[in-house]
OpenMM code with the backbone's topology and positions (N, CA, C; nanometers):
from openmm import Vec3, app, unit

residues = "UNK UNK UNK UNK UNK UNK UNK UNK UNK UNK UNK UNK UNK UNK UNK UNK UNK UNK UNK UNK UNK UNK UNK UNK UNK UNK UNK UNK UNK UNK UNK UNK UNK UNK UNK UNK UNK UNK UNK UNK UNK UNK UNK UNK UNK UNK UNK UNK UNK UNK UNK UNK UNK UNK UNK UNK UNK UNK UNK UNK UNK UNK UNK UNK UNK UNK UNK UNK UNK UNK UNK UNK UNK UNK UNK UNK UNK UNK UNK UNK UNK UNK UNK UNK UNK UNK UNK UNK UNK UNK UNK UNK UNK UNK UNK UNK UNK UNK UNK UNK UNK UNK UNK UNK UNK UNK UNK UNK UNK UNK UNK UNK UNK UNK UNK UNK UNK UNK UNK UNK UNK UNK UNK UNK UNK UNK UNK UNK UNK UNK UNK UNK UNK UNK UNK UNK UNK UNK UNK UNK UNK UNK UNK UNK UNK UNK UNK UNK UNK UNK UNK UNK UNK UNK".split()
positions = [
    Vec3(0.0849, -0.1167, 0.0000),
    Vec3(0.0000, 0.0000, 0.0000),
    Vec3(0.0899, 0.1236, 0.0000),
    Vec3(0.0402, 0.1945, -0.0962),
    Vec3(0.1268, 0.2788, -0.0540),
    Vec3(0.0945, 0.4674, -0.0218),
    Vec3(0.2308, 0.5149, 0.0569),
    Vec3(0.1918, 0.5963, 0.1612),
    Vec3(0.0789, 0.7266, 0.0812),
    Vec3(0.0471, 0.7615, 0.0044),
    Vec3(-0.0748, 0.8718, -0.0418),
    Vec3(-0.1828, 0.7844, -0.0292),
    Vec3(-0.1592, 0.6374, -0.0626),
    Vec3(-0.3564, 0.5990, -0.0168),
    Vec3(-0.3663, 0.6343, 0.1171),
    Vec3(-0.2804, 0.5684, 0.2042),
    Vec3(-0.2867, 0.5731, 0.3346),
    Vec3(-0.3201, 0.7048, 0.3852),
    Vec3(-0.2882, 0.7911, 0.3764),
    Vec3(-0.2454, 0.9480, 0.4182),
    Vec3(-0.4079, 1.0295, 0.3265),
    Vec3(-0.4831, 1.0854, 0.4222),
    Vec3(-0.6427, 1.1985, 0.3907),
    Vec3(-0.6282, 1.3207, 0.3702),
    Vec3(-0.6881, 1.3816, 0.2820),
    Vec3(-0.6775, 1.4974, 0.2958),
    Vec3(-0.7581, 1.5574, 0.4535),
    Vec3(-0.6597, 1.6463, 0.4876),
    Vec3(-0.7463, 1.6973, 0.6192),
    Vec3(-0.8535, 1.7461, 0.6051),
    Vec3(-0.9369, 1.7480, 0.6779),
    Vec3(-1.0355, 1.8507, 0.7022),
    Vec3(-1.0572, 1.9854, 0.7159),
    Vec3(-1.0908, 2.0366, 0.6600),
    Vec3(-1.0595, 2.1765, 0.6701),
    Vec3(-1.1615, 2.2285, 0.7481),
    Vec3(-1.1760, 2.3218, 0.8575),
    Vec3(-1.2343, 2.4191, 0.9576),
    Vec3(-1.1712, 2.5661, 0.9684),
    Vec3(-1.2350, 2.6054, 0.8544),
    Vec3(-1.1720, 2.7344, 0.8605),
    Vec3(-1.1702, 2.8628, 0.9843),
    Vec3(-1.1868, 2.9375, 1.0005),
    Vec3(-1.2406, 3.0722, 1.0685),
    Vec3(-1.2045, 3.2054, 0.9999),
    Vec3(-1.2925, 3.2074, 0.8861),
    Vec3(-1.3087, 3.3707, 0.8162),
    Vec3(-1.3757, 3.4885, 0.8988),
    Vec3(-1.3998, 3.5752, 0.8712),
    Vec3(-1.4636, 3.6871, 0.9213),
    Vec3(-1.6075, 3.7127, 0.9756),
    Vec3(-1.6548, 3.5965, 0.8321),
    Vec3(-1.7952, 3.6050, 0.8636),
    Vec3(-1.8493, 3.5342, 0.9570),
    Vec3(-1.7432, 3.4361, 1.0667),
    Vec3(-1.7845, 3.3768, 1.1358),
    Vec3(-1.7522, 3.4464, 1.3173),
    Vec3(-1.7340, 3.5784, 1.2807),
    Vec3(-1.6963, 3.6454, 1.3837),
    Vec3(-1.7910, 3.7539, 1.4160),
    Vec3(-1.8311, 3.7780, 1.5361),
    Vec3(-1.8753, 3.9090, 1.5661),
    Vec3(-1.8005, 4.0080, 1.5464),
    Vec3(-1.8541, 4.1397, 1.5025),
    Vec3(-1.7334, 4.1715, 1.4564),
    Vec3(-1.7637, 4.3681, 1.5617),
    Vec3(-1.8931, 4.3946, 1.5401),
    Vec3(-1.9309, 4.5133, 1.5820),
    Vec3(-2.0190, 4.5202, 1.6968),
    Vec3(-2.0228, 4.6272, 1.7478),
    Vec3(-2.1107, 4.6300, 1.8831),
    Vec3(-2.2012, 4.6033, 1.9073),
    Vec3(-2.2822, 4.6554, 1.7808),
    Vec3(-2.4527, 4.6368, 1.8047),
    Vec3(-2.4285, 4.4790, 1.8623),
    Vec3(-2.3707, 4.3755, 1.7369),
    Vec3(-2.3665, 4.2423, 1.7436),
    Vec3(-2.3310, 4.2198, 1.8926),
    Vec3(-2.2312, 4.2688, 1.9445),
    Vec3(-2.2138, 4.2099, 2.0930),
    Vec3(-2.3634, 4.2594, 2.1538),
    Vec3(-2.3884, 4.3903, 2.1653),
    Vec3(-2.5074, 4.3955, 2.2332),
    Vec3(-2.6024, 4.2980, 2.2305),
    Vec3(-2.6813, 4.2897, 2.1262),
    Vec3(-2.7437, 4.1838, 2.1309),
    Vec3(-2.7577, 4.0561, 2.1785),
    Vec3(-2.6368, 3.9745, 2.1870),
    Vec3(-2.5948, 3.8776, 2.2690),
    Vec3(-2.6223, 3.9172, 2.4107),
    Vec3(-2.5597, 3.9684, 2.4219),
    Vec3(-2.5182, 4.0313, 2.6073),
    Vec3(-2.7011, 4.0450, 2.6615),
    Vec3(-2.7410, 4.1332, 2.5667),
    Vec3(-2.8748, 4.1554, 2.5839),
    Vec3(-2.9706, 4.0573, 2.6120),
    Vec3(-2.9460, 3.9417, 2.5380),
    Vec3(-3.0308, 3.8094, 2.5525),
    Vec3(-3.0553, 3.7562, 2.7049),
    Vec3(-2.9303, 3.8045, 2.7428),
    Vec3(-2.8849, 3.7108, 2.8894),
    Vec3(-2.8879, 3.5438, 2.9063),
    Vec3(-2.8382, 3.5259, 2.8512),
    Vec3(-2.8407, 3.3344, 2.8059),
    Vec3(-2.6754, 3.2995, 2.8525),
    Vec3(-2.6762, 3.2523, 2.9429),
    Vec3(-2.4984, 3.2141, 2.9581),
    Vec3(-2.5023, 3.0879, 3.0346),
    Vec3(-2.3335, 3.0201, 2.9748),
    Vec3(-2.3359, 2.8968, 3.0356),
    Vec3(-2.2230, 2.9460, 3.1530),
    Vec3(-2.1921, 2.9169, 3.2501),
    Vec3(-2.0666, 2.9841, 3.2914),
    Vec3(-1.9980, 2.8232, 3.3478),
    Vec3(-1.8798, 2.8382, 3.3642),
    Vec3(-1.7389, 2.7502, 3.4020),
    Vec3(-1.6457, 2.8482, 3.4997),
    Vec3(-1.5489, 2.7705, 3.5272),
    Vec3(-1.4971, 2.8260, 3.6220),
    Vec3(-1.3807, 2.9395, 3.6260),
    Vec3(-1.3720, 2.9561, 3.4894),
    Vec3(-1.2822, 3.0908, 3.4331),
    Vec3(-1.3398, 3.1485, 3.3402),
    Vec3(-1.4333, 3.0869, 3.2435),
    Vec3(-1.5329, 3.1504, 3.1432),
    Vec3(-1.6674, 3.1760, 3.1664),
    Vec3(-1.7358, 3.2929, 3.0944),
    Vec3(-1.8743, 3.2753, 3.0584),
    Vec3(-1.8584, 3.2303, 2.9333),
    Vec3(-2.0149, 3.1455, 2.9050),
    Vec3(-2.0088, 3.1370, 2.7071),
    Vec3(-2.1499, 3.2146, 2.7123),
    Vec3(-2.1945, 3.3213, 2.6344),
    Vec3(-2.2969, 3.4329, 2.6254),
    Vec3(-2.3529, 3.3468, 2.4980),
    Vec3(-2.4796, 3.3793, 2.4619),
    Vec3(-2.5434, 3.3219, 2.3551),
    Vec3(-2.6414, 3.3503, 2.3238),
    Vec3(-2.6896, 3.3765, 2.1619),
    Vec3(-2.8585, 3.3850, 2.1427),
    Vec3(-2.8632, 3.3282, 1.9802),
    Vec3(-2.9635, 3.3049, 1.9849),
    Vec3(-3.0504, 3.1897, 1.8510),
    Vec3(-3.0456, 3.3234, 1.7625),
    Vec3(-3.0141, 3.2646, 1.6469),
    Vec3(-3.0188, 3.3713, 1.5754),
    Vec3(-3.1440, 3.4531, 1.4681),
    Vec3(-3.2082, 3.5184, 1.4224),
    Vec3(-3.3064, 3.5197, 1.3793),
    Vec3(-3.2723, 3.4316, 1.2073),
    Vec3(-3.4590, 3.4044, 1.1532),
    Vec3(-3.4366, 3.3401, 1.0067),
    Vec3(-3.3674, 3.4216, 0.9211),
    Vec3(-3.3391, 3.5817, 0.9414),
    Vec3(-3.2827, 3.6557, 0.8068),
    Vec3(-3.0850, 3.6716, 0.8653),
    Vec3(-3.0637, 3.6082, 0.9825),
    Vec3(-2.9720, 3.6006, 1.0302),
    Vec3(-2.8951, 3.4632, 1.0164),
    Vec3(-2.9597, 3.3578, 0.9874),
    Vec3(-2.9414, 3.2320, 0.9868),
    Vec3(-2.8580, 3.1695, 0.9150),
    Vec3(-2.8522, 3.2422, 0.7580),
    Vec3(-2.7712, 3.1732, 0.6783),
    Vec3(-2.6403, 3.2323, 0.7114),
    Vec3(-2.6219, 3.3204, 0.8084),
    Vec3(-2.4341, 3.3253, 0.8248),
    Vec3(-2.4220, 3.2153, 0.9093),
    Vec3(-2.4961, 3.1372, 0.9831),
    Vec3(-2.4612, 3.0350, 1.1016),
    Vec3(-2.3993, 3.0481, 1.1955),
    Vec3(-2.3606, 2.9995, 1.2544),
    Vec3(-2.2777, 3.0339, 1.3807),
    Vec3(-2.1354, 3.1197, 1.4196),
    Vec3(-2.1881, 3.1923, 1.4843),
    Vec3(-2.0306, 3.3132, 1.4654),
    Vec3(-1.9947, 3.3059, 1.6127),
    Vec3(-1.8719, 3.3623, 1.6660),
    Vec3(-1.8147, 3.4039, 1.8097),
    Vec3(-1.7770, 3.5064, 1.8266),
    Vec3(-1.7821, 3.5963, 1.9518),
    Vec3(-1.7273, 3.6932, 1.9430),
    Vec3(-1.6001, 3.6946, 2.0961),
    Vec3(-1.5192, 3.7452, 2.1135),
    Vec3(-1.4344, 3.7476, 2.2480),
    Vec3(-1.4376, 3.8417, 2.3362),
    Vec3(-1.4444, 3.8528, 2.4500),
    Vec3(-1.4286, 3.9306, 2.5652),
    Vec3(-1.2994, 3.8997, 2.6460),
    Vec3(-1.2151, 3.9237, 2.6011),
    Vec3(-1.0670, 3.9055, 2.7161),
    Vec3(-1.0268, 4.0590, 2.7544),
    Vec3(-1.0483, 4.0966, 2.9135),
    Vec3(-1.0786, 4.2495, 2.8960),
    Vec3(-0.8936, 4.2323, 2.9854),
    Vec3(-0.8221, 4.3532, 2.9426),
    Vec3(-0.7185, 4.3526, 3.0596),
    Vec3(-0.6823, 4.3677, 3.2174),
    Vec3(-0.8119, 4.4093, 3.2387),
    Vec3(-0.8450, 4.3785, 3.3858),
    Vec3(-0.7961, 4.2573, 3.4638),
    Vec3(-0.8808, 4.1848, 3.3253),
    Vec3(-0.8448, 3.9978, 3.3814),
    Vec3(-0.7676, 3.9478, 3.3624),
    Vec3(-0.6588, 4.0067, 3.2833),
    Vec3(-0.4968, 3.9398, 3.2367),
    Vec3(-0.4492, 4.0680, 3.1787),
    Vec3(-0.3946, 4.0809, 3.2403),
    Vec3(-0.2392, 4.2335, 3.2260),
    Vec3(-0.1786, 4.1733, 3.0738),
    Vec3(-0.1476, 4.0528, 3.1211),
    Vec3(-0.0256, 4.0353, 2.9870),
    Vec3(-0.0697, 4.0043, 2.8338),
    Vec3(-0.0271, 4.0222, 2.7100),
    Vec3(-0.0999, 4.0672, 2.6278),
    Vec3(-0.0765, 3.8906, 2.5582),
    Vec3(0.0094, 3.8750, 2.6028),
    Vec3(0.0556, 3.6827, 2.5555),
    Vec3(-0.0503, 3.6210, 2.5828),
    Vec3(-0.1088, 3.6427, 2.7215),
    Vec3(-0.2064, 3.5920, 2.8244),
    Vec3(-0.2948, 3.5865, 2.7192),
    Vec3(-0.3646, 3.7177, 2.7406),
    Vec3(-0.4883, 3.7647, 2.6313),
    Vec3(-0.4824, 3.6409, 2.4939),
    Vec3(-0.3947, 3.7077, 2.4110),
    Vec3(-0.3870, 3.6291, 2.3345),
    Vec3(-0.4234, 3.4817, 2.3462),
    Vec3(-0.3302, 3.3815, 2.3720),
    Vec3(-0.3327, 3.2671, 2.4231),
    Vec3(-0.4558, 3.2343, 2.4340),
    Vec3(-0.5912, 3.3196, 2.5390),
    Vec3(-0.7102, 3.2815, 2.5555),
    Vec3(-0.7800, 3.2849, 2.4067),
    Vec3(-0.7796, 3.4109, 2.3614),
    Vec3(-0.8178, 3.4247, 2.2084),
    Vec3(-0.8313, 3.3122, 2.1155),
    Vec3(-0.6643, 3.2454, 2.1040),
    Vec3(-0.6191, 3.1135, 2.0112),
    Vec3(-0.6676, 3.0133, 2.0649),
    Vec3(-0.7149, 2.9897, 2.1666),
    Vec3(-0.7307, 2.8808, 2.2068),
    Vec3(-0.8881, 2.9081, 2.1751),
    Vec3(-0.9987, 2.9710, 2.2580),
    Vec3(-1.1081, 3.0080, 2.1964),
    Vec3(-1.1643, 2.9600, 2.0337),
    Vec3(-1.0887, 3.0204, 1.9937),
    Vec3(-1.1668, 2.9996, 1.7845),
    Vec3(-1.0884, 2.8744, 1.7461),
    Vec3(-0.9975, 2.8447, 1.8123),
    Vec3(-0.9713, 2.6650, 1.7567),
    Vec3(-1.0391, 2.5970, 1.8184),
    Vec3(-1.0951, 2.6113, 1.9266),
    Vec3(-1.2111, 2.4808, 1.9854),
    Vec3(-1.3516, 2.5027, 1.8960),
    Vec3(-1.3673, 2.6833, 1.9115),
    Vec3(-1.5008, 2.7303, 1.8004),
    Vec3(-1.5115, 2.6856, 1.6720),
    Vec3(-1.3458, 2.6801, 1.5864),
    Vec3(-1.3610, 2.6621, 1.4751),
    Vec3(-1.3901, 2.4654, 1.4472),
    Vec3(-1.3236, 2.4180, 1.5169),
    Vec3(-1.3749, 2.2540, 1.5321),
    Vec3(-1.5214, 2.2047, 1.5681),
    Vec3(-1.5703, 2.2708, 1.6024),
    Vec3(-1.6842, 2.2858, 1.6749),
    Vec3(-1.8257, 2.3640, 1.6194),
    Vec3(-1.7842, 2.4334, 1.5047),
    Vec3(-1.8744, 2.5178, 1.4756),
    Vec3(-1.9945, 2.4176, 1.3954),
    Vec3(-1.9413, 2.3211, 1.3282),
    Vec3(-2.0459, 2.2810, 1.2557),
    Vec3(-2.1568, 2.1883, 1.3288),
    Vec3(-2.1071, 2.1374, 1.5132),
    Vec3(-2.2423, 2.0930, 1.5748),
    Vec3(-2.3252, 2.2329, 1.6351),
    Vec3(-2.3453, 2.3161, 1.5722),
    Vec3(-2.4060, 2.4298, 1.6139),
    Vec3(-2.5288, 2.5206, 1.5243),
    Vec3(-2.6391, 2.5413, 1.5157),
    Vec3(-2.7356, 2.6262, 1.4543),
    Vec3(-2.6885, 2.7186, 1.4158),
    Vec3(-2.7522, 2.8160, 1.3682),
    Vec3(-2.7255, 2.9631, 1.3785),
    Vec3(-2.7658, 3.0204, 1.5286),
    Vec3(-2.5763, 3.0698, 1.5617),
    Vec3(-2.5812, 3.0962, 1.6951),
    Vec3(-2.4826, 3.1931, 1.7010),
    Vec3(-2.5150, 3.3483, 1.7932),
    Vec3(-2.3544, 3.3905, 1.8135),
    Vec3(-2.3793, 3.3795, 1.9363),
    Vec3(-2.2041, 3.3944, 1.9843),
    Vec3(-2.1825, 3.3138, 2.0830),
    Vec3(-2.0333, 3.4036, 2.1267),
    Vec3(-2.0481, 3.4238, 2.1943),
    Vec3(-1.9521, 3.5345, 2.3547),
    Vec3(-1.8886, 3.4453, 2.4153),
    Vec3(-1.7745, 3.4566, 2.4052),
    Vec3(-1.6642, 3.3663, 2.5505),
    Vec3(-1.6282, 3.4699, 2.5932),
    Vec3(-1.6007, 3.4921, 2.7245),
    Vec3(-1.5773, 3.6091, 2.8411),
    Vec3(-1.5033, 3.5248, 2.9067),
    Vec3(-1.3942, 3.6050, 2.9205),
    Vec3(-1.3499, 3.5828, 3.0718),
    Vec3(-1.3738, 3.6271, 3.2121),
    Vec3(-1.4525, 3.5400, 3.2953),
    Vec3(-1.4732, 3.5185, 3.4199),
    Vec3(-1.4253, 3.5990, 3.5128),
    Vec3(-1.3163, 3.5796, 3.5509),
    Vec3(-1.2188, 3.5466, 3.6495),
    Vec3(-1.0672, 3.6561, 3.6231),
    Vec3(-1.0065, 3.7116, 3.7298),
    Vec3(-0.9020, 3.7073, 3.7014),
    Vec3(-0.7524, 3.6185, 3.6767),
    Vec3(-0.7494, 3.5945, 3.5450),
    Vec3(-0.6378, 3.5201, 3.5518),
    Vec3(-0.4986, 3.5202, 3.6578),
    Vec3(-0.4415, 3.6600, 3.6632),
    Vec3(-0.2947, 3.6962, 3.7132),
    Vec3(-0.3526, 3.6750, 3.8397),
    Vec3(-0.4737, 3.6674, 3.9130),
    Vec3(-0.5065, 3.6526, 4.0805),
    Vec3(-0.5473, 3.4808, 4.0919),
    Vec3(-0.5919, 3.4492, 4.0176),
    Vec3(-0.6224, 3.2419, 4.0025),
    Vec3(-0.5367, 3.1740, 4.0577),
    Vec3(-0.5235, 3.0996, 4.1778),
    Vec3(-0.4332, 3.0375, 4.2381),
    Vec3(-0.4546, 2.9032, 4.2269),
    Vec3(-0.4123, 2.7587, 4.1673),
    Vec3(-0.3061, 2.8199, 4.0996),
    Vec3(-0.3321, 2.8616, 3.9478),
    Vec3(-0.2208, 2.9053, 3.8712),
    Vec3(-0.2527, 2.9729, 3.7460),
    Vec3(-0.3652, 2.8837, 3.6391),
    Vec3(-0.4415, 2.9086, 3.5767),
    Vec3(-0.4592, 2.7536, 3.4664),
    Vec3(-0.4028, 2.7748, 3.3546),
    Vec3(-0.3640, 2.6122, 3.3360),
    Vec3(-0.2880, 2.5830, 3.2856),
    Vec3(-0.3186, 2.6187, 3.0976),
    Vec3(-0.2262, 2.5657, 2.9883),
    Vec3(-0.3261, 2.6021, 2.8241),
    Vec3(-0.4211, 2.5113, 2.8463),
    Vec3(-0.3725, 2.3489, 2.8647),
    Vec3(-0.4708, 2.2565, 2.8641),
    Vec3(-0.5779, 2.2820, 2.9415),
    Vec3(-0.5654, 2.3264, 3.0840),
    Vec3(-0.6811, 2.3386, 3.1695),
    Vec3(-0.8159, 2.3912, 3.0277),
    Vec3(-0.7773, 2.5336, 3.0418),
    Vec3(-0.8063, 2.6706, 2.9526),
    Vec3(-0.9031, 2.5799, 2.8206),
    Vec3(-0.8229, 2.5687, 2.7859),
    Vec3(-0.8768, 2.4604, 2.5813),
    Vec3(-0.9725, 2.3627, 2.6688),
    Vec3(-0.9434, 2.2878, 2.7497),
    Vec3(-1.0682, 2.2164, 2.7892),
    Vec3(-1.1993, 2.2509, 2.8546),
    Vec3(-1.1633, 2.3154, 2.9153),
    Vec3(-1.3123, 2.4285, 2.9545),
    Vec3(-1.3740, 2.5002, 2.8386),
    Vec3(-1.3083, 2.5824, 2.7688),
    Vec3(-1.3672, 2.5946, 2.6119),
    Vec3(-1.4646, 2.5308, 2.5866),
    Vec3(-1.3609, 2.3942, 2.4904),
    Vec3(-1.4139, 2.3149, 2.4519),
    Vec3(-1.5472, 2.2371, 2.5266),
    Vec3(-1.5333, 2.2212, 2.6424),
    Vec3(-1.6459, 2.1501, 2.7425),
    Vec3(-1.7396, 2.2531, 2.7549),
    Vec3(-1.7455, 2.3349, 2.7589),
    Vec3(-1.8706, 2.4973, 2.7813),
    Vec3(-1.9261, 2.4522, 2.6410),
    Vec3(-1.8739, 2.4486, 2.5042),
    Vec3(-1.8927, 2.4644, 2.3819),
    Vec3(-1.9698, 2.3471, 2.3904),
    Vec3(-1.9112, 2.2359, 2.4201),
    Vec3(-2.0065, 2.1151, 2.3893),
    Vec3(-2.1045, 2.1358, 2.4902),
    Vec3(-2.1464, 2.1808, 2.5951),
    Vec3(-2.2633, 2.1716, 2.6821),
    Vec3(-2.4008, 2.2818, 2.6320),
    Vec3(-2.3177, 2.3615, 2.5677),
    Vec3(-2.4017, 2.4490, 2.4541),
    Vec3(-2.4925, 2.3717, 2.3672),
    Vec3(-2.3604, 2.3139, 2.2747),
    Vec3(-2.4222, 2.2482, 2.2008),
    Vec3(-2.5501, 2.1157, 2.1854),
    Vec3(-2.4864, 2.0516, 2.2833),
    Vec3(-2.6151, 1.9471, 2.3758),
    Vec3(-2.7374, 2.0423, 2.4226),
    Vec3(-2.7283, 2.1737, 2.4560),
    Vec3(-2.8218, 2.2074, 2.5151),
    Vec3(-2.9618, 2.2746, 2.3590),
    Vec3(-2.8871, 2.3080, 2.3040),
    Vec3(-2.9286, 2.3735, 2.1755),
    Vec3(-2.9947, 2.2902, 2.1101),
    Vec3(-2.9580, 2.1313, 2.0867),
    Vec3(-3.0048, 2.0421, 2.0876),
    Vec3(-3.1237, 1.9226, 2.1026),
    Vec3(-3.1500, 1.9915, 2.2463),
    Vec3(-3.2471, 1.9355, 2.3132),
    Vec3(-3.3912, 2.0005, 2.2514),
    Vec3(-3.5014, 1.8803, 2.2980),
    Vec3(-3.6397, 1.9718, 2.2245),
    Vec3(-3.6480, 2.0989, 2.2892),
    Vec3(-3.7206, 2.1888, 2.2386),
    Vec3(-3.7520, 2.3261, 2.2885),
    Vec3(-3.9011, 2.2672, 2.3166),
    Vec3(-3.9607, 2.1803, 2.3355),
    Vec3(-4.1154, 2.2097, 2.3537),
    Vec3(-4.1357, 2.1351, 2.5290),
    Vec3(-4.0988, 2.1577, 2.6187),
    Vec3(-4.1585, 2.1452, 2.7175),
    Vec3(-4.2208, 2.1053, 2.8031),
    Vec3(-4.3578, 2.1424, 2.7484),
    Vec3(-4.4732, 2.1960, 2.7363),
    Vec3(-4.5457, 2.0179, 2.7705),
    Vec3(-4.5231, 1.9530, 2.6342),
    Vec3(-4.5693, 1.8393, 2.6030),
    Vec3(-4.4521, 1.7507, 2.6625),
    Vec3(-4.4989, 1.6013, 2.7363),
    Vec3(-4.3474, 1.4844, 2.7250),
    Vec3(-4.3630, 1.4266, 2.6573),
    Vec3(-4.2033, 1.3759, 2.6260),
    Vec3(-4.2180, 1.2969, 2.5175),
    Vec3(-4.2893, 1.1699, 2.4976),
    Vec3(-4.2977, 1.0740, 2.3706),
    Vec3(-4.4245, 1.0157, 2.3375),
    Vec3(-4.3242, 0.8855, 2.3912),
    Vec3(-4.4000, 0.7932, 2.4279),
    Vec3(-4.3931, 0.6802, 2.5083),
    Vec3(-4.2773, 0.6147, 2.3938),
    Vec3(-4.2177, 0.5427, 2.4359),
    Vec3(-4.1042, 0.4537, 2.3952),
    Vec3(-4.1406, 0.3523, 2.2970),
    Vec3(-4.2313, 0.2972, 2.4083),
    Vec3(-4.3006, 0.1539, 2.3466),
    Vec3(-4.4662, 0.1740, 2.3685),
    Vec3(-4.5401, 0.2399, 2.2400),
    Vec3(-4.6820, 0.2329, 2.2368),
    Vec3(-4.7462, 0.1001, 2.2882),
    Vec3(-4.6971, -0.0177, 2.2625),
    Vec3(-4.7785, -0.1189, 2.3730),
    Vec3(-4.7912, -0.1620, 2.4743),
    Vec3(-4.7166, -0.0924, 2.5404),
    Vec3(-4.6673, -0.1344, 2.6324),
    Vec3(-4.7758, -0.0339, 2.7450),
    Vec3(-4.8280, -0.0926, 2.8798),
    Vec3(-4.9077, -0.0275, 2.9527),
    Vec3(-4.9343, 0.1125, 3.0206),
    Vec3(-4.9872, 0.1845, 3.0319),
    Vec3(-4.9876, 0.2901, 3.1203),
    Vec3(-4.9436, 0.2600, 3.2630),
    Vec3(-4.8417, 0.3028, 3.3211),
    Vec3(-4.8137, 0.3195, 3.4608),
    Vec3(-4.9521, 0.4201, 3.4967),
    Vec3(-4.9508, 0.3350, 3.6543),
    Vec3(-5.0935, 0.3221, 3.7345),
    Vec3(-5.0398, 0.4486, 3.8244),
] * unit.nanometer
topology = app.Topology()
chain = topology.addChain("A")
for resn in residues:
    res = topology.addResidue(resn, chain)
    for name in ("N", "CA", "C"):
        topology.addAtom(name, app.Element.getBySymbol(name[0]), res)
């Protein structure tokens, strides 16, 4: 066999522009919703997007304010790590924008967290989103019995 069968083209997950918040109004709106998942160094902010909003799909926007990390590496670092879990991630998602904030002060966090800590909380906020987004929206009604022949509990 040889090594080009073996070997895939990757996958590609881009992150262009249009998948970014980019202006205020846009943050407002989010913020405005008040929908957040929070973790223990992040918020993730969120709102459904409307039908004339829909076909951009899911975008992110960042909040790393310097309050919460002096150092600009810091900042950063949260940033990169952020849109590579977003950008892997974007396609189990609706049309959604979506706010990562930082929480917490980093430079006061005892002890520091770590990249891995950091990328896994991301990533784990992102997927609990996503499961949640997921789920029926109706409530209201439960769901329909498993097994129709099976008896009514008394």
């Amino acid at each position: 066999m040889s090594d080009e069968s073996r070997l895939q083209a990757p996958q590609r997950f881009p992150f262009p522009k249009r998948y970014r918040l980019t202006k205020t109004d846009e943050f407002s709106s989010v913020f405005g919703f008040r929908r957040a998942i929070k973790g223990p160094y992040f918020l993730l902010h969120w709102r459904l997007c409307s039908p004339e909003e829909a076909r951009q799909g899911a975008r992110l926007g960042l909040v790393v304010g310097k309050k919460l990390c002096r150092a600009s590496v810091g900042r950063n670092r949260v940033k990169r790590l952020a849109r590579e879990a977003f950008r892997l991630q974007r396609q189990d998602f609706p049309a959604v924008d979506l706010i990562l904030r930082l929480g917490v002060s980093l430079d006061k966090a005892k002890p520091r967290p770590s990249k891995a800590e950091m990328a896994a909380e991301i990533a784990g906020l992102l997927r609990r989103l996503s499961r949640r987004l997921a789920e029926p929206r109706d409530a209201g009604n439960p769901p329909p019995a498993a097994n129709p022949a099976a008896p009514e509990p008394r």
